[in-house]
N, C-alpha and C positions, 0 to 999 in steps of 0.2 A: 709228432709233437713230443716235446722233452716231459720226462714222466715226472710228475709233483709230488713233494713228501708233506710232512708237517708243515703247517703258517703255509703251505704255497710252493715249499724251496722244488728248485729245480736239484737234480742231481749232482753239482758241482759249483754248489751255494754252499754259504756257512749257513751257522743256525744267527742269529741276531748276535751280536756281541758289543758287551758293556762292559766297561772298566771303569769302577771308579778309584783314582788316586786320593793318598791320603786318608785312607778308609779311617784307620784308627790313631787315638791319640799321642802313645806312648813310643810305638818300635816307629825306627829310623826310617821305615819306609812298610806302606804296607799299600794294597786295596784289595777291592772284591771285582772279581771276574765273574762276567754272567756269559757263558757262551748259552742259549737257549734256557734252559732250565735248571742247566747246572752252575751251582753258581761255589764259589773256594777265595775264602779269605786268604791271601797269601800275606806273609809278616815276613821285615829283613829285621835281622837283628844284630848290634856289631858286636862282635868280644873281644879285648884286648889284649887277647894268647892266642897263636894257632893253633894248630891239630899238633898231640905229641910226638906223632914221629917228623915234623918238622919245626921244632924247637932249636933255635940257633941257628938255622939256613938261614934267616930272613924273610924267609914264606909265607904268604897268606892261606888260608885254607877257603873253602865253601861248605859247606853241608845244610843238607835239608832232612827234614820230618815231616812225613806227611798222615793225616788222620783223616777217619768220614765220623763225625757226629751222630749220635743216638737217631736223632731224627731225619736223617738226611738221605733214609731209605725209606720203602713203604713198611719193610717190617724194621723195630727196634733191631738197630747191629750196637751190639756187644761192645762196650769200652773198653781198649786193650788195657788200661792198666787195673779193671779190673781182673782180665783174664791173667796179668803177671807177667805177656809176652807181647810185642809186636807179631801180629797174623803176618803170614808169610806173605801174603799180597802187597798189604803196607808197608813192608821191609823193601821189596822190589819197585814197588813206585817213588818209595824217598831216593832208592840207592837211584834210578834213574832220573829225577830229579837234579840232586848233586852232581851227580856225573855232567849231565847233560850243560849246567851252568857254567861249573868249572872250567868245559874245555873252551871257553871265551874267556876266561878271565886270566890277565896279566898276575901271577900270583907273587912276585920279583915285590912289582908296584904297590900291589895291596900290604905289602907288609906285612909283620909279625902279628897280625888280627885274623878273627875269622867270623864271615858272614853266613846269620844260623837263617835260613828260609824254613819258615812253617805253614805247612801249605794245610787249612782244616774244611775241609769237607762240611758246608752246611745245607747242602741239598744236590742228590746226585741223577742226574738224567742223561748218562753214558759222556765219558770225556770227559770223566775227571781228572786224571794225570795229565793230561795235555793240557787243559785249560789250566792246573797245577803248574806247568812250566813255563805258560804263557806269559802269566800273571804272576811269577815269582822271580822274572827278569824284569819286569816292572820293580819290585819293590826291593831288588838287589840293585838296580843302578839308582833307584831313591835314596836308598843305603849309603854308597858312594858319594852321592855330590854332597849328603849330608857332611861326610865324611873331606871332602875337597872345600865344604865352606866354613869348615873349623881348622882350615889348615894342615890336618892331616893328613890328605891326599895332595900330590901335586894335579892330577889327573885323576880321570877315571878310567882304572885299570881294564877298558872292555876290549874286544876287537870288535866285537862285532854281536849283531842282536840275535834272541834267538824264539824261536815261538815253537810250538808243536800243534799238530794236528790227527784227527783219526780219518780212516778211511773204510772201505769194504766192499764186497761184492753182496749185494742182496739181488735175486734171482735172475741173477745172470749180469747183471749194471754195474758199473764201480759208482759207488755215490761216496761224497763228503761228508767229513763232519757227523759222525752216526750218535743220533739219542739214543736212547738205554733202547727202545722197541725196535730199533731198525740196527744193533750191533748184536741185540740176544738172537736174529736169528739170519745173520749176517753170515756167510758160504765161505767167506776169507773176512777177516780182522788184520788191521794195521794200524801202528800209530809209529810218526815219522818226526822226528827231531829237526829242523834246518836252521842256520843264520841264514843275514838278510843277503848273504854273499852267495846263498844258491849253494850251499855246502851243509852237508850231510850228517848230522854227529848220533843219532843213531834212526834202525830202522829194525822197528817191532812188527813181525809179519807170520800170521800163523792159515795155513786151512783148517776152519773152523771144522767143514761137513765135506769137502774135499780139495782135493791137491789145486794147486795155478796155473797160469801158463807163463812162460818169458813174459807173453803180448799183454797178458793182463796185471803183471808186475810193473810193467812202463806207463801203461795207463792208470794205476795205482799210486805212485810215483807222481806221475804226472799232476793227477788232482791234488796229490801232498802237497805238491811246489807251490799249486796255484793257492791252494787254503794258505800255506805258511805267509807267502807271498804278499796277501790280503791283510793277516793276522799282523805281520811285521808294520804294515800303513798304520794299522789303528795303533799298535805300539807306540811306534814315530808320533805320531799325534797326543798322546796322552803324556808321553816326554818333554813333549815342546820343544824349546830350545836348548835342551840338553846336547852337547857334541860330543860322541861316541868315536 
């Protein structure tokens, strides 16, 4: 019999996942993604200059920010701008964020604008960056059509969608989708980037407590495909009839 986690999941189950669109009033595109417990406001926001070092290409840019809320651990975590600095963790999940958006996006097409993703952390129960990219290509293509129905897009600049998920070895299993109690004591941690194309844009993969094998990197792999795979349906569905 297939071994049971949390709510029941099997091993190569998600945890429940909810997207609501149009979360907030004001940015171009925003909502809340609840994978399980964690849940991350993601904001698209347009600017109408790019990045400076592509000023006068005709470039679009992407960039993201990503934050966790005072309360969104069990202990009070620290406000960076009280500390003066972005913590080094949050500096690595925004850059992979941005990166990871970017490499779908037509930058030619977007034009001399750039779309700010703010991804804030209001409750964390493992899978926050991932659920952060999930849900920040939701409100980056909300962005967009906003953007295509005031005329300044002829299109939308996307190729293709893109979702993230984690994965991991806990006592010997590869399981999906790991909550905070089943990644803290997780043998191998991964969290795997794809579009809906079955393509690859990155792949975070560490031995936690010891080394992998080839056999257990494919089977790793594998459950990424099938999580993203899953994650891309509920996307499609919360788009409608958007044509990407």
């Amino acid at each position: 019999m297939e071994q049971l986690r949390d709510h029941g999941r099997t091993v190569n189950e998600l945890r429940a996942v909810k997207i609501n669109n149009h979360y907030l009033m004001h940015p171009a595109g925003s909502v809340l993604i609840e994978m399980g417990n964690t849940k991350v406001i993601c904001t698209a926001t347009v600017e109408e200059k790019t990045a400076k070092h592509l000023k006068g290409t005709g470039q679009g840019w992407v960039s993201a920010e990503y934050s966790m809320l005072p309360g969104s651990t069990q202990t009070r975590k620290q406000r960076d701008s009280s500390k003066g600095k972005i913590d080094g963790r949050s500096q690595e999940i925004q850059r992979l964020i941005g990166r990871s958006l970017r490499s779908v996006v037509d930058m030619e097409k977007l034009g001399e604008r750039t779309i700010w993703l703010d991804c804030d952390v209001i409750q964390a129960d493992g899978g926050t960056r991932t659920a952060s990219i999930t849900g920040a290509f939701i409100a980056m293509v909300e962005a967009m059509k906003t953007l295509k129905e005031q005329g300044a897009l002829e299109e939308i600049p996307v190729r293709s969608m893109v979702s993230a998920v984690s994965v991991g070895i806990i006592d010997g299993k590869v399981m999906l989708d790991l909550c905070y109690s089943e990644d803290s004591r997780a043998q191998v941690d991964m969290n795997v980037v794809m579009t809906d194309q079955g393509e690859f844009i990155e792949v975070q993969g560490t031995g936690e407590e010891a080394p992998f094998t080839a056999v257990q990197l494919q089977e790793l792999i594998a459950a990424a495909t099938k999580g993203c795979s899953d994650l891309h349906q509920v996307q499609k569905e919360v788009l409608g009839e958007i044509n990407l």
